[in-house]
Structures are given as structure tokens and as C-alpha cells.
C-alpha positions in Angstrom: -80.6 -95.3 -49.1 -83.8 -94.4 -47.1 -85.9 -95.1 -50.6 -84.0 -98.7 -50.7 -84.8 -99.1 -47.5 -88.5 -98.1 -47.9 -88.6 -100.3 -51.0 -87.2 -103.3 -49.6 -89.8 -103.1 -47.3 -92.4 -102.9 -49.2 -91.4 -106.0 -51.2 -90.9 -107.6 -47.7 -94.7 -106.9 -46.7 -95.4 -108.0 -50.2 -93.7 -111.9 -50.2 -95.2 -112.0 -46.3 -98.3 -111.9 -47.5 -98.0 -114.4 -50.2 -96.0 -116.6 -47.9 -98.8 -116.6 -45.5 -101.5 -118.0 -48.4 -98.9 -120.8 -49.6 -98.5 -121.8 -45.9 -101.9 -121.0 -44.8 -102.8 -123.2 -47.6 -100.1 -125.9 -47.4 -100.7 -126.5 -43.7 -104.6 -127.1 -44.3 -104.2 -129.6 -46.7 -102.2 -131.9 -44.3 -104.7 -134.3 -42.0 -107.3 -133.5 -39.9 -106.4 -131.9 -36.6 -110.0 -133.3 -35.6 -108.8 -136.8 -35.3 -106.3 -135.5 -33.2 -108.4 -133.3 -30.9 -111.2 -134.9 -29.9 -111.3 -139.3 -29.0 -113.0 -141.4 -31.2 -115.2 -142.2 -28.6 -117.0 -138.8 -28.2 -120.5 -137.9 -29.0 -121.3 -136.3 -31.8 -122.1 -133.0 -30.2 -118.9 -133.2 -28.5 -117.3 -133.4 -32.1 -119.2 -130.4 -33.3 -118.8 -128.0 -30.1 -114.9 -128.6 -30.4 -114.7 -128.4 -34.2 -116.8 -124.8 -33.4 -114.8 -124.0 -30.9 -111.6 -123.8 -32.8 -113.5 -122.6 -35.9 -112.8 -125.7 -38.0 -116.2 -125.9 -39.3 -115.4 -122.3 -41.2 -114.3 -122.6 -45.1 -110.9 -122.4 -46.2 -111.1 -118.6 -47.0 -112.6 -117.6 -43.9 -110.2 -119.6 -41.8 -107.7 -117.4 -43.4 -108.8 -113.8 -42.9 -109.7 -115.2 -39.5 -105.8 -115.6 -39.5 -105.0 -112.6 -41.1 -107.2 -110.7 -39.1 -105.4 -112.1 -35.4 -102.3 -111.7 -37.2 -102.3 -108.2 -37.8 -103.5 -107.8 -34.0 -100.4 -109.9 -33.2 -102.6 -112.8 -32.0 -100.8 -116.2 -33.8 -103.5 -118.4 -32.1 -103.8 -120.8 -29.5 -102.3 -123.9 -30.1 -104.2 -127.3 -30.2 -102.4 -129.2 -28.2 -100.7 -127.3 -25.1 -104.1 -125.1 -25.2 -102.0 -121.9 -25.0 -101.7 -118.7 -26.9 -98.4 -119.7 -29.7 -97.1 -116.5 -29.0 -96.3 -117.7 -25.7 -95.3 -121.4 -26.9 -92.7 -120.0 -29.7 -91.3 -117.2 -27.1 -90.6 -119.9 -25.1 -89.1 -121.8 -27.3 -87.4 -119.3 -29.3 -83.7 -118.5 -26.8 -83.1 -122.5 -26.9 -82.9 -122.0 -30.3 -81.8 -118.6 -31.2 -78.6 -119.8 -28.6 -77.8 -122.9 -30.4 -77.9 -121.6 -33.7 -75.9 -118.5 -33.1 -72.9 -120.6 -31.0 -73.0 -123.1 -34.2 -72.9 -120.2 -36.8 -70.5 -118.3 -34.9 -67.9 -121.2 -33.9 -67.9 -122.1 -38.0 -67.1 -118.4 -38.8 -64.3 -118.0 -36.1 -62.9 -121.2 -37.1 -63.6 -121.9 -40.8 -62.9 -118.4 -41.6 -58.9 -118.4 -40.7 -58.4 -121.8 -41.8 -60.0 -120.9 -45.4 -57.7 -118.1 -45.7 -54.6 -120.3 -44.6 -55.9 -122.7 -47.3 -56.0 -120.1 -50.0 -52.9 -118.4 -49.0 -50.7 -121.4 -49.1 -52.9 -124.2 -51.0 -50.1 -126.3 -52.2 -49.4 -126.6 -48.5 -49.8 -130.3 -46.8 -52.2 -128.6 -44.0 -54.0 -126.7 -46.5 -55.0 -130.3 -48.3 -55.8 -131.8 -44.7 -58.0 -128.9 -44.2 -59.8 -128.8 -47.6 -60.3 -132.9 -47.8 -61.8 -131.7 -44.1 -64.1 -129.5 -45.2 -65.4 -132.2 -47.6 -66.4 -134.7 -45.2 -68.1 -131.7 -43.4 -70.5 -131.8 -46.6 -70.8 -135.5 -47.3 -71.6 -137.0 -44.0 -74.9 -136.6 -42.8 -75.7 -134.9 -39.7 -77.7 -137.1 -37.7 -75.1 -139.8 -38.1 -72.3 -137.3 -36.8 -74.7 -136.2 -34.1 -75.3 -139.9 -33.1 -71.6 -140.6 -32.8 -70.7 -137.7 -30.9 -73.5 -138.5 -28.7 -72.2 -142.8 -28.6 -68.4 -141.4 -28.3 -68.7 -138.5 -26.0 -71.6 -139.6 -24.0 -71.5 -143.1 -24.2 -68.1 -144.4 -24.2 -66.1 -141.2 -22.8 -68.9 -140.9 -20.2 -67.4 -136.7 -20.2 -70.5 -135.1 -22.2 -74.4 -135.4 -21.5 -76.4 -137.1 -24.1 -79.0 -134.3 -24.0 -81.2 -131.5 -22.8 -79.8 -128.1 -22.8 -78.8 -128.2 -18.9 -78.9 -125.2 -16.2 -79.9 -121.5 -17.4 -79.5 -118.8 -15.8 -81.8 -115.7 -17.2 -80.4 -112.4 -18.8 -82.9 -109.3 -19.3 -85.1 -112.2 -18.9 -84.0 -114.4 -21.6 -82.9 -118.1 -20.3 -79.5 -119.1 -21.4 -77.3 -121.8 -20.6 -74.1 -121.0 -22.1 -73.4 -118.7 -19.2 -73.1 -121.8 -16.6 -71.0 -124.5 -16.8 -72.9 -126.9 -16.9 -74.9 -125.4 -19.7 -71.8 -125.3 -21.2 -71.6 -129.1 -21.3 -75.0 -129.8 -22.5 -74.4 -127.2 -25.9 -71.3 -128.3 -27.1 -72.3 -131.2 -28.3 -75.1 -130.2 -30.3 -73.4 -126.7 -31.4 -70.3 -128.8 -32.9 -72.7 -131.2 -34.8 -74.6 -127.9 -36.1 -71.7 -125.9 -37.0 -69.8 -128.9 -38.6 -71.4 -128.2 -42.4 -71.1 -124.3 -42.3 -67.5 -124.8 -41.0 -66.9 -126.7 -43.9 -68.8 -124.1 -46.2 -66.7 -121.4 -44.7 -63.3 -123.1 -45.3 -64.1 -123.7 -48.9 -65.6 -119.6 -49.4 -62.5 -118.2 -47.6 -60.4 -120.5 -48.9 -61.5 -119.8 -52.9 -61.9 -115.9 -52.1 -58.3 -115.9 -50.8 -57.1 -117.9 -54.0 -58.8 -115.2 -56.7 -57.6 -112.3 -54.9 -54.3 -113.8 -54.4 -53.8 -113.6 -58.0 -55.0 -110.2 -58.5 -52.8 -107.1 -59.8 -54.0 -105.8 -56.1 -51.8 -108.3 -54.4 -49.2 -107.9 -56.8 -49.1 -104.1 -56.3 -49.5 -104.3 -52.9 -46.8 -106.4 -52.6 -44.4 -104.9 -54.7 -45.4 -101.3 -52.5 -43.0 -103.2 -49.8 -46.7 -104.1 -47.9 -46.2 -106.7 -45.5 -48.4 -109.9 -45.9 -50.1 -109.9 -42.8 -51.3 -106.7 -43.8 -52.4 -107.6 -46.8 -54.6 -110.6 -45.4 -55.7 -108.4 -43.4 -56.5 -104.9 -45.5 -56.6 -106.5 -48.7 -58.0 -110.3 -48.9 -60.2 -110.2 -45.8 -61.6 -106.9 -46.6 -62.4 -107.8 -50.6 -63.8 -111.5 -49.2 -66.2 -110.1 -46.8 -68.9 -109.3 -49.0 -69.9 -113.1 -49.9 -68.8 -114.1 -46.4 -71.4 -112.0 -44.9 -74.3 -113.2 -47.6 -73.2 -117.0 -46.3 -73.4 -115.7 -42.8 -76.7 -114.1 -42.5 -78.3 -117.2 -44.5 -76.5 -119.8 -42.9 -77.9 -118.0 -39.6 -81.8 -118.0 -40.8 -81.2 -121.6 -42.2 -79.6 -122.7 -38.8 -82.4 -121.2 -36.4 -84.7 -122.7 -39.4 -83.7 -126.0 -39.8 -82.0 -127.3 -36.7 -84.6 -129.6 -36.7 -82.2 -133.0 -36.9 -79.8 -131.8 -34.1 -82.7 -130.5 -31.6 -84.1 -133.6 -31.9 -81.5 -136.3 -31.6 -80.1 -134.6 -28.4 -83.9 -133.8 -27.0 -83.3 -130.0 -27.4 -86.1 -128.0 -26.1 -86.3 -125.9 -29.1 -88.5 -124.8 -32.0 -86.9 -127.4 -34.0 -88.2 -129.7 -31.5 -91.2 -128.1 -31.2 -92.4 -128.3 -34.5 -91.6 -131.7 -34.8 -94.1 -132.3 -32.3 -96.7 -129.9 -34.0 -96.6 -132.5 -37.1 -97.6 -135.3 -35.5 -100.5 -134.4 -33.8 -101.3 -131.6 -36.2 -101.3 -128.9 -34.2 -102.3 -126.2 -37.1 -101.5 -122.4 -35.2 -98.1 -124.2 -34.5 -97.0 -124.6 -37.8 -98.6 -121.7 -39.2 -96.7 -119.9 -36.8 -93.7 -121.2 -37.2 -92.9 -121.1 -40.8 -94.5 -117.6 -40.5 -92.0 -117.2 -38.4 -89.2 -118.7 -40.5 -90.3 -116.7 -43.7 -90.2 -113.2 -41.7 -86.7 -114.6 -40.5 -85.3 -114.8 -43.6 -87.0 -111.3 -45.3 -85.6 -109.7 -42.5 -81.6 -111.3 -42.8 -81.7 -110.1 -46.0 -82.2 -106.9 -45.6 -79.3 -106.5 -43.3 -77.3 -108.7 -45.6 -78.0 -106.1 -48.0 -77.1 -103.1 -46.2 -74.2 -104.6 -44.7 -73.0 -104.5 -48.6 -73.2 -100.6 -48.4 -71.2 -100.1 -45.5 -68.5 -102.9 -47.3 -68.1 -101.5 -50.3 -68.4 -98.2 -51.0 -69.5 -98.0 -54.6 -72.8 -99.7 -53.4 -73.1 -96.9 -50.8 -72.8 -94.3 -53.5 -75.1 -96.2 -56.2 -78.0 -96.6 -52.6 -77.6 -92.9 -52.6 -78.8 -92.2 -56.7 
């Protein structure tokens, strides 16, 4: 296990580095931060002292070890635009985020999870059709337009929810979160519904055709015909042997969600990273999004991992072929 472990890491370090060229790379190519920067009106030698200043003037390749060099340090750079260290900027974005992406990821597990196992269990049932032609309009409706009719619904018409923001925080180890207040509360449910409403639907359909397979299995059978009641059969048998994929979807749905809640942070003005990289783009602010998919790309190495030691303390004959 420790040599998996070591190995895995290694191969970690390995795609960092190559993600950091590709992004490094990809991010350079787009505009010119310069327009951005300075006004059109400035002298010329206010051009050039500003273009030194944030070493612009440097080739590609130098710009990069420049980079890599304040990246090993831990320094991420100083963004353009709020003229801070991005460090700072993504910490402080980061718990928004990291809070709205765990209550979406989590409420679609508690919920999708047991109704995907009622739909395998009993699928010629009429509630497990309602919840499987559900789970399909969880994949086909886009989630801006769900978000904008929660928000015209619930916000708008209902007058019960807020339309945005993420509402009062109260801090924890010094983290800010808003879930703990109740009026927190009301500013992420909105949000954390329209998130969680396509991994809901992706856990109802992986339960639900894990269930049906092992359903059909002699293990069921044998189990059954043991005198094995079938609660304890969901429970020992099915959701034991269905764990493995539903913690693979979990941990990725997880990095995809604190990736990509781009849509939902912005349509309900969600001071997040989503948000914040949003903002980045337009006025090119380079260390930003550097940072950020840097950020995203250590993210997901680092999911996997667990999602791959999570497998050896699942299932056993993984445990003992780690151990080889």
C-alpha cells in the first residue's frame, strides 16, 4: 500500500507539472492583460514601467520558470486587478465555494442514493417510474434555466427566498460559513438545490442500476433463501457491493462541483471562485487564472487518490492485491 501510495504520488507530481505548461501556456495565448492594465491614454513610459513591473515584457519561457519558481515557494502571484497576493484572493474565496459545493454534493447523495435503491429494488413500481422519468429531466434541463426559475418562483413570485448573495456568516476555526445561521440558511438553499439537481439525478440512475444487477445475482438469491431479511440485505448486501462506483461518482462529482459551479455562483451573485474567475476573464487577470485551474487540476489529482484508497478499505481483495 505505502509503494501505491508513493507511486501515485509521483504520477501526481508528474501530471502537475504538465498541467501547469498546458495552462501556463493556454492562459498566455488569450488577450493582452496590457489593454486591461494600463488606459489607453498613458504615456509610453507609463506603458513600459507597468508592463516591467509585472514582468510582461519577459518571453514566454521565462514567464514560466518565473512561475514555477514562486510556485514552489508557494507564492501564486499577485493578481492584476485587486493588486493582491492570489493566495489571499482564492483563500478568500475558497469556503463560499468549498460550502456550496459540499451541501449540493452531499444533499444529492442523501437523497438520490435511497431513492435509486427503492428504484432498483422495486422498478416495476409506479414511484420507481416517477422517480427515474425524474432523474431524467435532472439531466436534460439546463441549469441556468432551473436556477432562473427558482430564483423567478421562489424569489420573485413567493417573495420567501433571497434572489442572491450568500447572507450572514458566522466564522468556525476561522473559516466563514453561512449555513450555521438562519439566515445563511436562506441564502444557500436556493443555489445548493439548483447544484445538486444533476448529481441527484446521476445518483438515482447509479443506485438505482447497481441495485437492479445485484438484485439478480446468486448473492441475493442465497441470501434470501438463508431466511436473511431484506432490509438486511439492502443494507449488507446491495449497498455494500454498490459503494465502490458510488464513491468514484462522489469524489468526482465533488471536484467537478467546487470546479465548475461557475453557472450557479453567478446567476445568484455567489461570492465564490466560480464567480471569481469569471471576473478574471474579462479583464484578464493572468495569476488568477493560472491559479485557479492550478488549483482545480491539484483538486482533482488529489480526489483521486482517496477515491482510490477508499476502494481498499471497500473491498478487500484490492487491499490484499495493494499489499503484493
Amino acid at each position: 500500500m505505502i509503494a501505491f501510495i508513493v507511486r501515485r504520488l509521483w504520477q501526481a507530481a508528474l501530471v502537475m507539472l504538465v498541467m501547469s505548461l498546458l495552462v501556463f501556456m493556454g492562459v498566455f495565448v488569450i488577450g493582452n492583460p496590457v489593454d486591461v492594465l494600463i488606459s489607453p491614454d498613458a504615456t509610453q513610459e507609463i506603458r513600459d514601467r507597468v508592463i516591467a513591473q509585472y514582468g510582461l515584457d519577459l518571453p514566454v519561457w521565462q514567464q514560466y520558470l518565473q512561475f514555477m519558481s514562486n510556485l514552489l515557494h508557494g507564492d501564486l502571484g499577485r493578481s492584476f486587478v485587486y493588486n493582491m497576493p492570489v493566495s489571499e484572493l482564492i483563500a478568500s474565496r475558497l469556503p463560499a465555494t468549498a460550502e456550496l459545493a459540499l451541501t449540493a454534493v452531499f444533499m444529492a447523495s442523501l437523497i438520490g442514493i435511497p431513492l435509486g435503491i427503492y428504484a432498483g429494488y422495486k422498478p416495476d413500481s409506479w414511484a420507481s417510474k416517477i422517480i427515474m422519468a425524474l432523474s431524467i429531466l435532472g439531466f436534460s434541463v439546463p441549469t441556468f434555466w432551473i436556477g432562473l426559475m427558482l430564483i423567478m418562483v421562489f424569489a420573485v413570485q413567493l417573495g420567501i427566498m433571497p434572489a442572491g448573495g450568500r447572507g450572514a456568516t458566522i466564522s468556525v476555526l476561522g473559516v466563514p460559513v453561512s449555513f450555521l445561521t438562519l439566515d445563511g440558511l436562506h441564502h444557500l438553499a436556493l443555489p445548493a438545490i439548483n447544484l445538486s439537481l444533476f448529481k441527484l439525478s446521476l445518483m438515482i440512475r447509479l443506485a438505482a442500476s447497481g441495485t437492479r444487477e445485484i438484485m439478480l445475482t446468486d448473492t441475493i438469491k442465497f441470501a434470501r433463501a438463508a431466511g436473511i431479511n431484506e432490509r438486511t440485505i439492502l443494507r449488507r448486501h446491495v449497498l455494500r457491493l454498490i459503494s465502490i462506483p458510488l464513491v468514484t461518482v462522489f469524489g468526482l462529482e465533488l471536484g467537478s462541483t467546487v470546479a465548475f459551479a461557475i453557472v450557479t455562483e453567478t446567476i445568484y451573485s455567489w461570492p465564490g471562485l466560480g464567480k471569481l474567475i469569471i471576473d478574471s476573464i474579462t479583464s484578464l487577470d493572468r495569476p488568477v487564472m493560472v491559479a485557479y485551474l492550478m488549483l482545480v487540476s491539484l483538486l482533482f489529482i488529489t480526489i483521486n487518490l482517496i477515491v482510490d484508497l477508499s476502494y481498499a478499505v471497500l473491498d478487500p481483495r484490492m487491499r490484499q492485491g495493494g499489499g503484493k
